[in-house]
N, C-alpha and C positions, 0 to 999 in steps of 0.2 A: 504493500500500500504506500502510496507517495500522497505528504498534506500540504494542505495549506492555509495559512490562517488569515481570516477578512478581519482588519485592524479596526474599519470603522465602527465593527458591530460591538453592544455593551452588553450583557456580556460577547466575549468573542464568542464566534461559530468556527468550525475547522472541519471544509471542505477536504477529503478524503476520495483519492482513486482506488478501487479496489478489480481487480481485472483477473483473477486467481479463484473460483467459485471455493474451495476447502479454506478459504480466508473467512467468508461469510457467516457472522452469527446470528443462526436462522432465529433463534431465538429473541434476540434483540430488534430483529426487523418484525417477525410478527408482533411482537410486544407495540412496537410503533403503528404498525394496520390497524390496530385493536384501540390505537391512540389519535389515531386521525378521523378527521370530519365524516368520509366517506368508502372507509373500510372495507373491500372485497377480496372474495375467497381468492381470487385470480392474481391480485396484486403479496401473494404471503409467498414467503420463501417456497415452501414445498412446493407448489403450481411454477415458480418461474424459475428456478435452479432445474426442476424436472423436466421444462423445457430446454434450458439452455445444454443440459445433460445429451438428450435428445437430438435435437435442432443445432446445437452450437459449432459443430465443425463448418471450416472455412468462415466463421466470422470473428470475433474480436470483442472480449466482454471488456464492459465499463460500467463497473455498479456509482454513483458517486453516494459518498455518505457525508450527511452533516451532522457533527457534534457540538454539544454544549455542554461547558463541564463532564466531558466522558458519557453524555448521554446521548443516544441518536435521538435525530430531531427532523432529520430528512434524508428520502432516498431516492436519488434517480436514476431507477434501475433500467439498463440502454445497453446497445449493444452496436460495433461496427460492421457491416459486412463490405467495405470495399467505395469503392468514389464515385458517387453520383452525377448525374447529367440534369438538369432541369433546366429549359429553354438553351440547350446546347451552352449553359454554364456549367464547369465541374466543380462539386461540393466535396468536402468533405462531411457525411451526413450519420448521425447518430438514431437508431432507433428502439423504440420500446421492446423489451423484454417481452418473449410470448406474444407479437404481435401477427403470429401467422403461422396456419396448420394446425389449430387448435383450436379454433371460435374461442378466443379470451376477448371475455364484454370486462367494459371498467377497467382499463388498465390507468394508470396515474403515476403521478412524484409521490411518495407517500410523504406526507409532510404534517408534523405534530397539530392536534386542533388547535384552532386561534391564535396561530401567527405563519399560515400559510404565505400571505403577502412577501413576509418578510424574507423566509427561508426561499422562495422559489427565487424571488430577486438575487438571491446570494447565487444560489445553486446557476441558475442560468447565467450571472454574469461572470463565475467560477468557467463555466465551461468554453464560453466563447473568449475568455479572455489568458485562461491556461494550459488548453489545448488546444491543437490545430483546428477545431471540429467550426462548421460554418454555418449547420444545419441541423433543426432536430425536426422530428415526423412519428410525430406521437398518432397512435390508430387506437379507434376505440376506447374514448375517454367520457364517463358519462356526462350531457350536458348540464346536467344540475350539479356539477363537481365544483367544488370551492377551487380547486387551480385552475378552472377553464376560466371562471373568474376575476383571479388575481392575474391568467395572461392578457384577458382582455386588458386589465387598466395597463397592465406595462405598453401596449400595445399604443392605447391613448399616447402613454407615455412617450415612445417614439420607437419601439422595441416592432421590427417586421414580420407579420405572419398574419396567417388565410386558416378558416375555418371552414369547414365545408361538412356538411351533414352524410355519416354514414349508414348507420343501420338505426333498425325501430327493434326494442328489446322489452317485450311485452311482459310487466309483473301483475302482480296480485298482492294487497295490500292485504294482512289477515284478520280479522277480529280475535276477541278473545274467545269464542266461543263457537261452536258448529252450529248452533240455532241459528247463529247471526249471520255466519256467514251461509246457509240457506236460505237466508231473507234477501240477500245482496244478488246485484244483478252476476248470469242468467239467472233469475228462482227458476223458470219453467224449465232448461236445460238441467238445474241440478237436480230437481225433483223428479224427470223422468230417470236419470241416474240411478237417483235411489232407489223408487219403485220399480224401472223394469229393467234393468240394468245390476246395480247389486244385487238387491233381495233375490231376483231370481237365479242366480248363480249359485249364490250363498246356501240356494233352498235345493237347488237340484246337483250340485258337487259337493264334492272337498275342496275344500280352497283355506290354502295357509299364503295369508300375507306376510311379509318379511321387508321390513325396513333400512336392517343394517345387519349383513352378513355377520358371520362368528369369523377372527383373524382366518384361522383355518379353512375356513368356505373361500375367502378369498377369488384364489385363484381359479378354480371351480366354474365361482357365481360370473367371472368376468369372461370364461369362455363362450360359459350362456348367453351373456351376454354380446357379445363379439357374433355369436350365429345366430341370434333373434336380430339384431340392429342388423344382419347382410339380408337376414332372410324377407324383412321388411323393405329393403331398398330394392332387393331382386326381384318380388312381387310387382312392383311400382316401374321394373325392366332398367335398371341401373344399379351402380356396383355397390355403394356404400361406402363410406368414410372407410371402414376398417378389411376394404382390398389394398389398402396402405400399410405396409409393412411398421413403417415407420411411427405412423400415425398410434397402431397396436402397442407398439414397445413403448411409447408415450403414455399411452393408458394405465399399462401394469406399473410402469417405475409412477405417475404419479399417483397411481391406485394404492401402492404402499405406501406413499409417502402421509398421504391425506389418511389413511387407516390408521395409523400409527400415530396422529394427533384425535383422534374421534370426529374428523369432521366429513368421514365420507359415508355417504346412503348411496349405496346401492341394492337400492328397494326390489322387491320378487313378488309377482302373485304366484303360486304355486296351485295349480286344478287338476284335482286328480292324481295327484303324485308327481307332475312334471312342471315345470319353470314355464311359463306360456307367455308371460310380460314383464317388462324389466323397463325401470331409471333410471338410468346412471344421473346419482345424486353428491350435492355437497349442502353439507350444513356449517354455516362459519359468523359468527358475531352476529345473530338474532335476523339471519338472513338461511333460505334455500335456495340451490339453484340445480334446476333442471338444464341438465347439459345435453342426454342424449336419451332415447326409448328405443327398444327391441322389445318386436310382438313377432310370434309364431301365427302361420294360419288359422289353426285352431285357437289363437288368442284373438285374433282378428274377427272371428265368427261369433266368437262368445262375452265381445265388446270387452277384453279383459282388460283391455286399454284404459278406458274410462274408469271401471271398477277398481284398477290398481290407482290412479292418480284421486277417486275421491276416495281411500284408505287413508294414502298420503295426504291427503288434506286433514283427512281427520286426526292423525298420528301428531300433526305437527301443529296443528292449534291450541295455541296457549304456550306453545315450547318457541314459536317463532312470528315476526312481523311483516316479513315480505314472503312471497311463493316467487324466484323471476323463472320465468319460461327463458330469456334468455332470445339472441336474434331471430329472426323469423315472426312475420307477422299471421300465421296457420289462424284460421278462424276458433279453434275449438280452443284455443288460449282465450278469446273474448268471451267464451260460454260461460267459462269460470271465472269472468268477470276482472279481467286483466284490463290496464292503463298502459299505455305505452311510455315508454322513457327512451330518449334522443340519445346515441351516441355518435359521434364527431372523430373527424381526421385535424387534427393543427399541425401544417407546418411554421417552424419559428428557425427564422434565420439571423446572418449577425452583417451587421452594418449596413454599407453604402447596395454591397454585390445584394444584400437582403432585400432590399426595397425596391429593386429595382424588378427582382422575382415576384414580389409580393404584387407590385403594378401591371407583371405582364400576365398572372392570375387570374388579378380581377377586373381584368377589362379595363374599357375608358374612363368608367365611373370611380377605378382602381387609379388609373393615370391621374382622376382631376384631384384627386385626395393624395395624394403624395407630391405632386404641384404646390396642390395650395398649405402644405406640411410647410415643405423647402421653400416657399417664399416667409414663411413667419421666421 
């Protein structure tokens, strides 16, 4: 790790490179996720070392860490893969950790609550000012995020970068209670659920639901998993996520990883004695998130789809306050009464070469605003 310390700041902060992953204490960065405004599963050590474990050959890690008094207070966790081209300029370009081959929604700086403004100013003028780097290209940041906020003002400020809207990432906000939440919109979608959808399953099989494997299932439950999520996409005449070799070895190393803190669900209806639908689930700081589902035919036929997500609903009422379905806007996420939340692409560049990118962006109306910038 090579530092540096920002003289202006009271107390000082000490921006830190770390490029070496068995340097990192995973401990201390989740400790910080679980200390910032905007907290996800995606953004914690396990999810983005298991990526970079994965994914990281041919590129070049750069975690940057802020401290205060020996305590972490920010982490922009980024990565190099090689010199960018944008409008036949070459960059030097930094991007987010986990930001591809793996649907990570919410990625971020993870930065202590209530002095986000402060720390990312550090953090971003650390990076453009002590290493060569020209460009960062942060993907999938949610838009209600306290740092898409504080880029905006540096932005005011005179700091260069384009926002541009990525994906729609549909949640579910949860009550305390199941009555309530069969009150909340769809009621008539949840209610046929229950009456001809559960009840009747429940009354003419065996059906054992299962929320969160035993360690030892493990491996097992993730095979199942793996042939119900292909068997589902092959049905549909396309291969599925996990004709991906790569994409699978991803799943198992971050499937331990996430087990071995208690924050992974991966839920199972079991009918009959066989696995027919499956979740691959995470549970992490008063949040779930549905990353992927595998149904069998016979899961398909006996709606075990629905039956196993209103289980999980009901498993996790009162234990949790968001459900997110995660990208993809599928109708059957609004049945169960899903809001959509904005996530964003930002690039942010450094000086004169930045604005000049930022202008040729955003059009004319991109030209008259950085004109009328440089004549003040």
């Amino acid at each position: 790790m090579s530092g540096n310390v920002c003289e202006d700041s009271v107390p000082k902060i000490q921006i830190k490179i770390c490029c070496d992953p068995l340097q990192v204490d995973a401990q201390a960065w989740d400790d910080l996720v679980l200390r910032s405004a905007g907290g996800h599963v995606f953004q914690t050590c396990e999810w983005m070392l298991s990526w970079w474990e994965v994914y990281g050959a041919q590129k070049k890690l750069f975690i940057f860490f802020a401290e205060e008094d020996g305590r972490l207070v920010g982490i922009a966790p980024l990565y190099d893969e090689g010199l960018k081209f944008e409008y036949c300029i070459p960059l030097r370009q930094l991007h987010m950790l986990a930001d591809t081959g793996v649907s990570s929604d919410f990625l971020d700086f993870i930065l202590v609550k209530g002095r986000e403004e402060e720390i990312l100013a550090l953090m971003i003028d650390y990076i453009f000012s002590a290493t060569p780097y020209q460009s960062l290209l942060l993907k999938d940041m949610a838009a209600d995020s306290v740092t898409v906020s504080c880029l905006k003002k540096l932005h005011r400020g005179g700091l260069p970068l384009h926002i541009k809207k990525r994906r729609i990432c549909p949640y579910v906000p949860l009550p305390s209670s199941m009555d309530d939440f069969l009150k909340q919109p769809d009621r008539t979608f949840k209610s046929i659920v229950r009456k001809k959808e559960v009840k009747p399953l429940f009354n003419r099989h065996t059906v054992e639901f299962v929320l969160t494997p035993a360690a030892a299932d493990l491996e097992p439950y993730l095979d199942r998993f793996f042939e119900l999520h292909t068997q589902r996409w092959q049905a549909e005449g396309r291969q599925g996520n996990f004709s991906d070799a790569t994409k699978k070895l991803f799943y198992r190393r971050v499937s331990s990883a996430l087990s071995s803190k208690g924050w992974l669900n991966l839920a199972a209806l079991r009918i009959d004695g066989a696995i027919e639908s499956m979740v691959y689930g995470m549970q992490f700081a008063g949040s779930f998130y549905d990353l992927q589902k595998g149904i069998s035919s016979t899961g398909w036929k006996l709606k075990a789809g629905n039956v196993l997500l209103y289980r999980i609903f009901e498993a996790l009422i009162g234990r949790v306050n968001n459900y997110h379905f995660l990208r993809g806007q599928e109708s059957y996420k609004y049945g169960w009464g899903a809001v959509d939340v904005t996530t964003l692409t930002i690039h942010v560049w450094k000086g004169r070469k930045g604005k000049l990118i930022e202008l040729l962006m955003s059009g004319s109306q991109g030209l008259k605003k950085v004109l009328k910038k440089e004549k003040k």
